[in-house]
LUMMARKE-811858 format. One record per residue (C-alpha): residue number from 1; x, y, z. Coordinates in steps of 0.25 Angstrom, whole numbers, plus 5000, padded with zeros to 4 digits. Last residue first. Example, Ala and Ser with C-alpha at 12.3 -4.5 7.8 and 13.67 -1.06 7.14 Angstrom:
LUMMARKE-811858
+-----+------+------+------+
! seq !   px !   py !   pz !
+-----+------+------+------+
!   2 ! 5055 ! 4996 ! 5029 !
!   1 ! 5049 ! 4982 ! 5031 !
+-----+------+------+------+
This chain:
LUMMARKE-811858
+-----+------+------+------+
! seq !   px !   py !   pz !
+-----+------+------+------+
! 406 ! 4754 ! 5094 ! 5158 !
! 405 ! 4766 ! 5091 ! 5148 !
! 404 ! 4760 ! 5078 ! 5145 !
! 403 ! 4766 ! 5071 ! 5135 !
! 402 ! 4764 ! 5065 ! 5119 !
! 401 ! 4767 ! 5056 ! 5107 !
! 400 ! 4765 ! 5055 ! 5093 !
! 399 ! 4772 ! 5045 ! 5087 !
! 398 ! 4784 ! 5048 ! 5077 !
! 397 ! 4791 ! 5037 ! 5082 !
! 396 ! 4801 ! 5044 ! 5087 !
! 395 ! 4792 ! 5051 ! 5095 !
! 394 ! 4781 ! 5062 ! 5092 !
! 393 ! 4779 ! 5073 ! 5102 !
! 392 ! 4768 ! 5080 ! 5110 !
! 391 ! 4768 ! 5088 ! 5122 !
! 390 ! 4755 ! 5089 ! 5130 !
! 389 ! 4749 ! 5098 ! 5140 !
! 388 ! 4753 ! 5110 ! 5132 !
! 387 ! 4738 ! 5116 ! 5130 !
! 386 ! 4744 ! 5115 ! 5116 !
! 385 ! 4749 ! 5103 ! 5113 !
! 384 ! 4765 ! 5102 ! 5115 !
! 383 ! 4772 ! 5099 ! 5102 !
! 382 ! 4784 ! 5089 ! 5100 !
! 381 ! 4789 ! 5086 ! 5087 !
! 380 ! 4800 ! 5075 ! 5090 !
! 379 ! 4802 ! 5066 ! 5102 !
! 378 ! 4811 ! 5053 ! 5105 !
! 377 ! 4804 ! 5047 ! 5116 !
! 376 ! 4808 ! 5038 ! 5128 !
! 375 ! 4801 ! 5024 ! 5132 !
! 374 ! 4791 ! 5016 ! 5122 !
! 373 ! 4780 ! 5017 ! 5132 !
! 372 ! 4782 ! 5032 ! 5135 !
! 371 ! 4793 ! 5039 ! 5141 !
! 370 ! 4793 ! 5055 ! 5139 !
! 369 ! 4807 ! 5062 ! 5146 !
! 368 ! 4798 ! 5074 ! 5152 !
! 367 ! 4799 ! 5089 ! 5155 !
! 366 ! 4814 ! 5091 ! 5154 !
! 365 ! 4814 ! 5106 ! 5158 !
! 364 ! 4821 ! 5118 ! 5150 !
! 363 ! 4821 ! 5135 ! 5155 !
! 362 ! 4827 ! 5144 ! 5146 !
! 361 ! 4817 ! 5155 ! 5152 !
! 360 ! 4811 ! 5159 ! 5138 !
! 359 ! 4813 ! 5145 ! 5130 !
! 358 ! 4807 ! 5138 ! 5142 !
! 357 ! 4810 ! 5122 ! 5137 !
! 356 ! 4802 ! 5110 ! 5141 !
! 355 ! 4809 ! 5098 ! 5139 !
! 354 ! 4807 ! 5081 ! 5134 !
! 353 ! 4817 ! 5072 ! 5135 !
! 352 ! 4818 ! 5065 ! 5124 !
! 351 ! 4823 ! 5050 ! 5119 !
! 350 ! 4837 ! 5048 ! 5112 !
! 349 ! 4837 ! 5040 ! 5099 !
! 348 ! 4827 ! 5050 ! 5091 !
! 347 ! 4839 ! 5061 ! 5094 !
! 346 ! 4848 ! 5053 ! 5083 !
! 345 ! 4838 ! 5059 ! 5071 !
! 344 ! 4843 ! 5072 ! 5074 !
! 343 ! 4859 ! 5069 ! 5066 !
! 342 ! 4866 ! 5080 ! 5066 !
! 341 ! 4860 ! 5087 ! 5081 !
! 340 ! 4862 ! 5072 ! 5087 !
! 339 ! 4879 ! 5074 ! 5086 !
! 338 ! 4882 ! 5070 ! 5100 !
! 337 ! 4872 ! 5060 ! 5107 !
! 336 ! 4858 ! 5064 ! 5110 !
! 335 ! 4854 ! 5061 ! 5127 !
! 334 ! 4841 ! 5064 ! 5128 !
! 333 ! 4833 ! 5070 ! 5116 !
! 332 ! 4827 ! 5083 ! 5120 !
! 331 ! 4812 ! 5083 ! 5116 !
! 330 ! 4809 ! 5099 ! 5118 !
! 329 ! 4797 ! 5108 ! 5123 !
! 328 ! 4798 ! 5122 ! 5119 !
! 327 ! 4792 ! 5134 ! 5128 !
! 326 ! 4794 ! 5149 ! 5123 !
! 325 ! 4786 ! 5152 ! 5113 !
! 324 ! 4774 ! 5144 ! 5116 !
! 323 ! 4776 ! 5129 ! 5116 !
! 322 ! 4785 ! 5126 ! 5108 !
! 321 ! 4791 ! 5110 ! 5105 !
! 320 ! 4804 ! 5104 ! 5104 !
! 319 ! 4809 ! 5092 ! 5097 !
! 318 ! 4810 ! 5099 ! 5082 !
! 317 ! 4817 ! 5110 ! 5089 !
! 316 ! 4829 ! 5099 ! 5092 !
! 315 ! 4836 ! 5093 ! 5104 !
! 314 ! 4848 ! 5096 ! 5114 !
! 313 ! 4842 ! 5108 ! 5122 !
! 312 ! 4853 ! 5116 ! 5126 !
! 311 ! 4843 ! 5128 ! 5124 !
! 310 ! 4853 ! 5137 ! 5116 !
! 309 ! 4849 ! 5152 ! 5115 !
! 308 ! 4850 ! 5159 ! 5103 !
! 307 ! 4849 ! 5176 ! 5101 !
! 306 ! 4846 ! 5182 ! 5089 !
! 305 ! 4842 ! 5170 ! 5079 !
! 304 ! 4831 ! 5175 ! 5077 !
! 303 ! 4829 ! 5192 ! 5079 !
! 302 ! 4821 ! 5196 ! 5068 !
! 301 ! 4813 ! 5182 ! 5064 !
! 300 ! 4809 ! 5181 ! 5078 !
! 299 ! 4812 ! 5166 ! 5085 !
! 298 ! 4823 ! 5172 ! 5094 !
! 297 ! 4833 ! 5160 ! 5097 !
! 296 ! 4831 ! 5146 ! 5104 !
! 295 ! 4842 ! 5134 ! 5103 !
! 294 ! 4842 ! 5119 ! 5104 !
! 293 ! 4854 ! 5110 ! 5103 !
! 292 ! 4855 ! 5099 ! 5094 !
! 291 ! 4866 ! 5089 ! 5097 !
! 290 ! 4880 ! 5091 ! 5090 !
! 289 ! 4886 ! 5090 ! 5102 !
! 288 ! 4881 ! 5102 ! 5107 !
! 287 ! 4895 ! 5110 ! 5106 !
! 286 ! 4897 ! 5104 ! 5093 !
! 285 ! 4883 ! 5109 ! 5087 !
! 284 ! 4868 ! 5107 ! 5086 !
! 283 ! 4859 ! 5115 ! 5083 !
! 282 ! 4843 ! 5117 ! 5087 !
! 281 ! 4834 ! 5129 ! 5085 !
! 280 ! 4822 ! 5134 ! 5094 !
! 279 ! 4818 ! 5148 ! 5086 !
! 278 ! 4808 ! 5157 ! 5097 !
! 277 ! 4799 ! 5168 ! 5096 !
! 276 ! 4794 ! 5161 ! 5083 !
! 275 ! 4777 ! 5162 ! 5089 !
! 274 ! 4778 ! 5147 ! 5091 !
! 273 ! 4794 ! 5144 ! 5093 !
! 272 ! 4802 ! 5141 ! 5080 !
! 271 ! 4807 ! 5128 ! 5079 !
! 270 ! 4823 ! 5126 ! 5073 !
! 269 ! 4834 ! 5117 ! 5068 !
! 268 ! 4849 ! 5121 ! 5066 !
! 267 ! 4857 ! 5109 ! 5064 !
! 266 ! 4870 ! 5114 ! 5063 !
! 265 ! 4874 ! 5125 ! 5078 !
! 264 ! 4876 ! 5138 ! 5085 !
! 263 ! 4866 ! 5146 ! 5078 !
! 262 ! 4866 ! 5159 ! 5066 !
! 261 ! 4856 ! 5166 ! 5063 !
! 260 ! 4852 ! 5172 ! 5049 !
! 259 ! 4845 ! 5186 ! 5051 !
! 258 ! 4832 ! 5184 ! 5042 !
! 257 ! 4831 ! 5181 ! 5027 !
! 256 ! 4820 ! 5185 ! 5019 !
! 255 ! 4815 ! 5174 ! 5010 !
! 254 ! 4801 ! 5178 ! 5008 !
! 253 ! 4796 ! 5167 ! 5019 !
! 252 ! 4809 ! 5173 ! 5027 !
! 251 ! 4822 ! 5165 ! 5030 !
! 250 ! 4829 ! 5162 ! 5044 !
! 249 ! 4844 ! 5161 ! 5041 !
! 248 ! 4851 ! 5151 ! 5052 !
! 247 ! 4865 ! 5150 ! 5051 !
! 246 ! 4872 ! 5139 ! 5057 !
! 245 ! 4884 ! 5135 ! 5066 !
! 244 ! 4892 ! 5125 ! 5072 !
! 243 ! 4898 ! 5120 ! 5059 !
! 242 ! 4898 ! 5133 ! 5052 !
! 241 ! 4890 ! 5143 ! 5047 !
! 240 ! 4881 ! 5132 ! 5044 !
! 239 ! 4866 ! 5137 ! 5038 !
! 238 ! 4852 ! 5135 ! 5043 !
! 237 ! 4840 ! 5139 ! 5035 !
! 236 ! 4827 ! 5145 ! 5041 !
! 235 ! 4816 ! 5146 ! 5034 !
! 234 ! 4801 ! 5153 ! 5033 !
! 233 ! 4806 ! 5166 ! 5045 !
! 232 ! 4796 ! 5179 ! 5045 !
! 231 ! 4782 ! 5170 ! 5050 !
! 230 ! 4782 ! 5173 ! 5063 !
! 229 ! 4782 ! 5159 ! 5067 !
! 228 ! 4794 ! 5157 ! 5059 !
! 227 ! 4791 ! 5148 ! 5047 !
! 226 ! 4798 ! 5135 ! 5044 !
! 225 ! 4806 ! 5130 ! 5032 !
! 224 ! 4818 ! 5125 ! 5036 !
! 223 ! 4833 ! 5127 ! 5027 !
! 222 ! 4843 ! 5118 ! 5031 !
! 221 ! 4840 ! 5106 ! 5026 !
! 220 ! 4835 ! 5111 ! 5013 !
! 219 ! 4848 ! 5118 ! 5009 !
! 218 ! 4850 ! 5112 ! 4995 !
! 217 ! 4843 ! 5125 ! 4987 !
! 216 ! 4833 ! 5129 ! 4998 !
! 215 ! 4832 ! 5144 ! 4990 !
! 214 ! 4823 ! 5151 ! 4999 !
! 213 ! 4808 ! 5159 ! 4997 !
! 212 ! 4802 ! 5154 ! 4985 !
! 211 ! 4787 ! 5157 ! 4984 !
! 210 ! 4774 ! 5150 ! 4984 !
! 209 ! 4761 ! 5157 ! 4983 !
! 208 ! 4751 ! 5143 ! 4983 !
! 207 ! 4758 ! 5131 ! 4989 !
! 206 ! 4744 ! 5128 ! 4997 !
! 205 ! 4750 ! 5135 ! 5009 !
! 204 ! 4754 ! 5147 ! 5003 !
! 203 ! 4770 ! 5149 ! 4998 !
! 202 ! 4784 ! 5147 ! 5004 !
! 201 ! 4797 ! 5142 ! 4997 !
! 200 ! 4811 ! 5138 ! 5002 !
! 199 ! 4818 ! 5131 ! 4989 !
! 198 ! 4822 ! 5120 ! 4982 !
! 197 ! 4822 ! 5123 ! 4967 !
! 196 ! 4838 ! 5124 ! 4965 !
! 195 ! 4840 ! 5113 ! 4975 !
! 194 ! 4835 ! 5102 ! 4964 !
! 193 ! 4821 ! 5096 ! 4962 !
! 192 ! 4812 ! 5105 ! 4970 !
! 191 ! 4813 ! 5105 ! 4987 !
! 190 ! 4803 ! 5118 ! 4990 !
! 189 ! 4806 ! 5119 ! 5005 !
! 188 ! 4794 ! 5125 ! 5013 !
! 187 ! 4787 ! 5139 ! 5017 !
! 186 ! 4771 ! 5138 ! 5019 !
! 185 ! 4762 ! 5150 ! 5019 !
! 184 ! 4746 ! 5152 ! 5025 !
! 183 ! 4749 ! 5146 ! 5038 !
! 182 ! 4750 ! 5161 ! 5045 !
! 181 ! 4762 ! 5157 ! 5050 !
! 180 ! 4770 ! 5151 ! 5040 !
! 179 ! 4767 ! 5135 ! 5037 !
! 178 ! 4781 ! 5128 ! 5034 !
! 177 ! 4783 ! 5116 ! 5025 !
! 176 ! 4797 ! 5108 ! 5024 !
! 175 ! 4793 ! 5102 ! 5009 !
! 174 ! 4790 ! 5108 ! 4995 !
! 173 ! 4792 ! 5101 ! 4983 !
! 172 ! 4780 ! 5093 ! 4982 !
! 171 ! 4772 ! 5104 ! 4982 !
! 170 ! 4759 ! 5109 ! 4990 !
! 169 ! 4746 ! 5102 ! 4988 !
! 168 ! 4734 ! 5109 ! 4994 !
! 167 ! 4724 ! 5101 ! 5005 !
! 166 ! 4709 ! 5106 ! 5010 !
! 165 ! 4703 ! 5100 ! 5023 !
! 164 ! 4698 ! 5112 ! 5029 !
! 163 ! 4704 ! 5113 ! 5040 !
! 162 ! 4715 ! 5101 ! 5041 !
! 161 ! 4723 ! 5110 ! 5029 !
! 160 ! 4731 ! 5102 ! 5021 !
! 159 ! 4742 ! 5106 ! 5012 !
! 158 ! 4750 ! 5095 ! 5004 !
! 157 ! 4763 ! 5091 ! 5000 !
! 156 ! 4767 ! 5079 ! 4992 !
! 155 ! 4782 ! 5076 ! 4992 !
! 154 ! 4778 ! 5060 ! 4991 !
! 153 ! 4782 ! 5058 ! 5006 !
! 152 ! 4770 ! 5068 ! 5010 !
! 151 ! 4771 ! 5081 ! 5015 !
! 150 ! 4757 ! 5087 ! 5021 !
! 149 ! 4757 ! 5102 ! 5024 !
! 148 ! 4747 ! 5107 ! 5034 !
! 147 ! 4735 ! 5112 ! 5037 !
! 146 ! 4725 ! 5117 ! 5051 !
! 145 ! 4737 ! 5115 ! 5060 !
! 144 ! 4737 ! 5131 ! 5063 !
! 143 ! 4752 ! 5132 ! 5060 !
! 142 ! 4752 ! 5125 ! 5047 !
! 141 ! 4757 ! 5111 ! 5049 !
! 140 ! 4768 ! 5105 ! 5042 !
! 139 ! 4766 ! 5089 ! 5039 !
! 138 ! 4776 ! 5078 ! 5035 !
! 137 ! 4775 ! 5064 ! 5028 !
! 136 ! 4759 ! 5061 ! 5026 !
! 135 ! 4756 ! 5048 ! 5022 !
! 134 ! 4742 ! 5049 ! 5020 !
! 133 ! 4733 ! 5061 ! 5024 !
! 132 ! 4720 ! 5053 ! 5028 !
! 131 ! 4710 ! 5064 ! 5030 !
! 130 ! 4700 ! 5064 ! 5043 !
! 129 ! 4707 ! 5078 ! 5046 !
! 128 ! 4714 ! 5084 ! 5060 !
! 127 ! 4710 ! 5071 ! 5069 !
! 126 ! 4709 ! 5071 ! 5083 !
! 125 ! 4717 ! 5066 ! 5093 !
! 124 ! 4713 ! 5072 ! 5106 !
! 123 ! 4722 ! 5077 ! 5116 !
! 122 ! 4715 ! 5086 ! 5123 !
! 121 ! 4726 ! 5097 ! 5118 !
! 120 ! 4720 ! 5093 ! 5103 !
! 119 ! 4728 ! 5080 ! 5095 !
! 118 ! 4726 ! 5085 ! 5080 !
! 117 ! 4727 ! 5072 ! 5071 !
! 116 ! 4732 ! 5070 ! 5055 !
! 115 ! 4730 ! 5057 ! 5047 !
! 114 ! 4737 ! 5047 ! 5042 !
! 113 ! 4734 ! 5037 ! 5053 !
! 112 ! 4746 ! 5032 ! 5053 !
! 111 ! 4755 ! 5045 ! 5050 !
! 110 ! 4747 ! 5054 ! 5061 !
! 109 ! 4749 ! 5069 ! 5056 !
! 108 ! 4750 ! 5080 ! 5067 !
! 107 ! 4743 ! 5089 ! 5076 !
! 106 ! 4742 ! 5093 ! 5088 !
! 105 ! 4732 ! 5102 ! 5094 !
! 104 ! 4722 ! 5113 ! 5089 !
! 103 ! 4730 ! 5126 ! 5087 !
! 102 ! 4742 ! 5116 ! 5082 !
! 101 ! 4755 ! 5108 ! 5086 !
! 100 ! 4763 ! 5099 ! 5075 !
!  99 ! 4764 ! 5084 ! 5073 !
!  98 ! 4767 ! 5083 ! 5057 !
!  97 ! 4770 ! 5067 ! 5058 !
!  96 ! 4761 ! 5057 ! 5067 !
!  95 ! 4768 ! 5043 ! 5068 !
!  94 ! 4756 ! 5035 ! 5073 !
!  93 ! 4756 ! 5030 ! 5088 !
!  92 ! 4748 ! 5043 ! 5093 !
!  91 ! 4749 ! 5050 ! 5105 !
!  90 ! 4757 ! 5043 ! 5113 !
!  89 ! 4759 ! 5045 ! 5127 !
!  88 ! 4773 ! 5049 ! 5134 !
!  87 ! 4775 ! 5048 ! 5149 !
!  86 ! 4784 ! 5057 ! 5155 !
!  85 ! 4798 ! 5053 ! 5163 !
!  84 ! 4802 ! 5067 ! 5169 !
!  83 ! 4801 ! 5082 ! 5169 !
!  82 ! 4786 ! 5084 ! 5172 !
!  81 ! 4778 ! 5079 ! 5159 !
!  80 ! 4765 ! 5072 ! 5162 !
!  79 ! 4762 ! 5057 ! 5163 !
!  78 ! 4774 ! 5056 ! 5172 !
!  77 ! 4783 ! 5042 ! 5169 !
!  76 ! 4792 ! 5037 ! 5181 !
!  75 ! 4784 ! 5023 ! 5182 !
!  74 ! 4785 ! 5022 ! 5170 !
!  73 ! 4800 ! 5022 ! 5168 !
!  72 ! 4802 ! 5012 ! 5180 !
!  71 ! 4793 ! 5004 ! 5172 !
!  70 ! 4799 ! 5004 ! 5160 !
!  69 ! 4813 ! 5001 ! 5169 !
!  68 ! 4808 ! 4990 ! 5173 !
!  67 ! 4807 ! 4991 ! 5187 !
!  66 ! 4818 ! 4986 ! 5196 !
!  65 ! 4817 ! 5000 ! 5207 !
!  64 ! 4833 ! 5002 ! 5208 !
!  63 ! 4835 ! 5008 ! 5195 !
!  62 ! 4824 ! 5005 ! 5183 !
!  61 ! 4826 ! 4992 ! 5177 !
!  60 ! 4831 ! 4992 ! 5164 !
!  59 ! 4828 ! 4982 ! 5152 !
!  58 ! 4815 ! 4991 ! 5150 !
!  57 ! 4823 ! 5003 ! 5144 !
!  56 ! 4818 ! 5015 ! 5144 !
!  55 ! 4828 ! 5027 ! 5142 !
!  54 ! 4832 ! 5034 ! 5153 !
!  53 ! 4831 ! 5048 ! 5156 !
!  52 ! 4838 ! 5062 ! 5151 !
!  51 ! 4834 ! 5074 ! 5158 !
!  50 ! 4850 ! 5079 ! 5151 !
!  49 ! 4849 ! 5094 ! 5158 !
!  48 ! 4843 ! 5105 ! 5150 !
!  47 ! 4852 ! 5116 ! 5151 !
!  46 ! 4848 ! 5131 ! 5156 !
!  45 ! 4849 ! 5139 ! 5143 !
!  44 ! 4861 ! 5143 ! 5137 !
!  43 ! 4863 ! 5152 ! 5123 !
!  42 ! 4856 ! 5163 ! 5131 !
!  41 ! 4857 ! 5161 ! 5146 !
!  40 ! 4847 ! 5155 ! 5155 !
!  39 ! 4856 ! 5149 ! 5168 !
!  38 ! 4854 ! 5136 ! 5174 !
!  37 ! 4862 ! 5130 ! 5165 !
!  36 ! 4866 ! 5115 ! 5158 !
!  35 ! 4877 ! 5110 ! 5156 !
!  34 ! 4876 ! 5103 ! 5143 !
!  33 ! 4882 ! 5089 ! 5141 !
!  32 ! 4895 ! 5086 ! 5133 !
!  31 ! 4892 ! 5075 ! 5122 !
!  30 ! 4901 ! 5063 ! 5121 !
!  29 ! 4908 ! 5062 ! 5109 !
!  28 ! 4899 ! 5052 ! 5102 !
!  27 ! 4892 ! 5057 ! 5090 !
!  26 ! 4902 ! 5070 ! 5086 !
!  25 ! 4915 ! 5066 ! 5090 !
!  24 ! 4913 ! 5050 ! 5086 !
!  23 ! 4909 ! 5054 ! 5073 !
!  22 ! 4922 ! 5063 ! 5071 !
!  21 ! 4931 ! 5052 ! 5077 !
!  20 ! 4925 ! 5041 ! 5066 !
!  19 ! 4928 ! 5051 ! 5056 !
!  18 ! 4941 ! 5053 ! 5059 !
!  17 ! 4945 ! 5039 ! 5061 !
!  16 ! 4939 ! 5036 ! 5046 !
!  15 ! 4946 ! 5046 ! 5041 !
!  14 ! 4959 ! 5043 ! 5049 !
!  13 ! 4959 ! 5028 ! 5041 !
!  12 ! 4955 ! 5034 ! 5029 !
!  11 ! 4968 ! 5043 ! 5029 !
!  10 ! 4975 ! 5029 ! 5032 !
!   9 ! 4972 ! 5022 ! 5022 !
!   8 ! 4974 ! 5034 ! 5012 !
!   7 ! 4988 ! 5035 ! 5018 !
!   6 ! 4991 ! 5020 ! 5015 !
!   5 ! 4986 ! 5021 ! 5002 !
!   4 ! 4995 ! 5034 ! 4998 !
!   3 ! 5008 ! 5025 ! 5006 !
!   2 ! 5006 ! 5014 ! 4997 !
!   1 ! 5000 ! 5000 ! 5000 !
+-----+------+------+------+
């Protein structure tokens, strides 16, 4: 073997080494917790404490007591949410898609039955129309909950409105909806046959009036449709500085551009408050272990971005629920290894912990880890109903489920 060979041998040889120590730094270095604080400072509010509990695991027996663990965990469980063990019930067993919070209850699409449901604060199921809608893929609700865009896996659109029983055919092409305030104009992504034709576009519910309002080009993924609350933001779109930062351009529905922002992280993800007073956002970086870390700033179009301060929540807006302006409920997965904010989808490994969050006093409280007959839960889109007595959530499953707050 020549010198050359030998020398390509062994550059591959310290290729492969170095890579191996690269995943090794970023997935199983051992994370550094937070210390938390007593004190409410801008950019660090009071930590929130690990609350972690164990996972169910019937080979156990509980500690000094020889119980079965299930039991042991039963016998701990409270009906109503007070900061410990708290009972889960299902609501449905049915994957439901489009949950989403309305004037006159819950609402969302149940993918058994093929039909959408309103659960009222009584808690009764009643249904929002007798019409089989089949197969339906995703669903954006105007703000009222009396339509909403239907996507199916074909590309086929539709607008239905659950009033009066009427249904307009939108393009294939567009996708990512958003109703504006009024529930009169949509923004979405117009995806056409190369990245020249893909584009940002708004126009009247039933497709009417539409208009060009952002090149997408091949930024999709980092461009979100999604009206501000006060109707001056359509889209946001994230941009690296560098590898711990990003710049944020808020985008007008005529395509004004606001004051860019920039935040402390990749990953950038974001909710709105109800009334926009508030923007919750979540990115992650090397100095949170390339785990999610939540923020809020000033929701209003002239002073967003303003001033950021960091909730040291490890979990994502799409886990967290508003209730009012200044009160969230968040899912706060327990225990995520180093490097979950690049890959989101680890965090349905790790049960939750569920929080209430004070964004006005920056105070956090674990209100309840939710047990139920299957043991821990992984939750996505959680709304509280609103005489706020229940919060409701969907589980790894996609299953409707649900706890007492009161």
């Amino acid at each position: 073997m020549d010198k050359k060979k030998i020398f390509l041998v062994i550059g591959f040889i310290v290729l492969v080494l170095g890579l191996g120590l690269a995943l090794y730094w970023v997935f199983f270095k051992p994370t550094i917790p937070i210390t938390p604080t007593d004190n409410f400072n801008a950019g660090n509010l009071p930590g929130i404490g690990n609350g972690n509990i164990p996972i169910v695991n019937e080979n156990i027996n509980a500690p000094d007591q020889g119980l079965p663990w299930q039991q042991y965990i039963k016998d701990k469980v409270s009906d109503v949410a007070s900061g410990g063990l708290t009972k889960v019930s299902e609501v449905s067993e049915n994957e439901v898609r489009g949950l989403t919070s309305s004037p006159g209850g819950l609402q969302y699409y149940d993918d058994n039955e093929q039909k959408f449901y309103r659960i009222t604060d009584s808690g009764t199921v009643e249904e929002l129309s007798s019409q089989l809608f089949y197969q339906v893929e995703d669903v954006t609700w105007a703000g009222s909950g009396d339509k909403a865009i239907l996507e199916y896996p074909d590309g086929s659109n539709i607008l239905y409105n659950f009033k009066n029983g009427q249904q307009v055919t939108l393009p294939k092409e567009l996708e990512d909806f958003s109703f504006d305030a009024s529930d009169s104009q949509i923004a979405a992504k117009w995806m056409g046959s190369s990245e020249e034709d893909n584009w940002v576009v708004a126009s009247n519910d039933d497709g009417s009036g539409m208009y060009l309002i952002q090149p997408l080009g091949d930024q999709a993924h980092n461009t979100f449709v999604s009206f501000s609350p006060d109707n001056q933001v359509a889209v946001m779109h994230r941009k690296y500085v560098d590898a711990q930062r990003q710049e944020v351009y808020p985008i007008g529905l005529h395509g004004e551009t606001f004051k860019a922002f920039t935040v402390a992280g990749a990953g950038f993800e974001y909710d709105w408050s109800p009334e926009g007073n508030s923007l919750v956002y979540s990115v992650y970086n090397e100095t949170s272990n390339y785990n999610p870390n939540l923020w809020v700033t000033n929701g209003s179009s002239s002073e967003l971005g303003d001033i950021k301060v960091s909730l040291n929540i490890s979990t994502w807006p799409d886990k967290c629920a508003f209730v009012g302006e200044d009160i969230m409920y968040c899912a706060v997965p327990q225990g995520l290894p180093r490097g979950a904010g690049l890959y989101p989808e680890i965090a349905d490994r790790y049960p939750d912990n569920f929080y209430y969050i004070n964004l006005n006093s920056g105070s956090k409280n674990l209100i309840a880890s939710p047990v139920g007959e299957s043991g821990s839960y992984t939750a996505h889109n959680l709304f509280v109903s609103n005489d706020q007595s229940t919060l409701y959530f969907t589980d790894q499953n996609g299953n409707l489920q649900s706890i007492k707050l009161k």
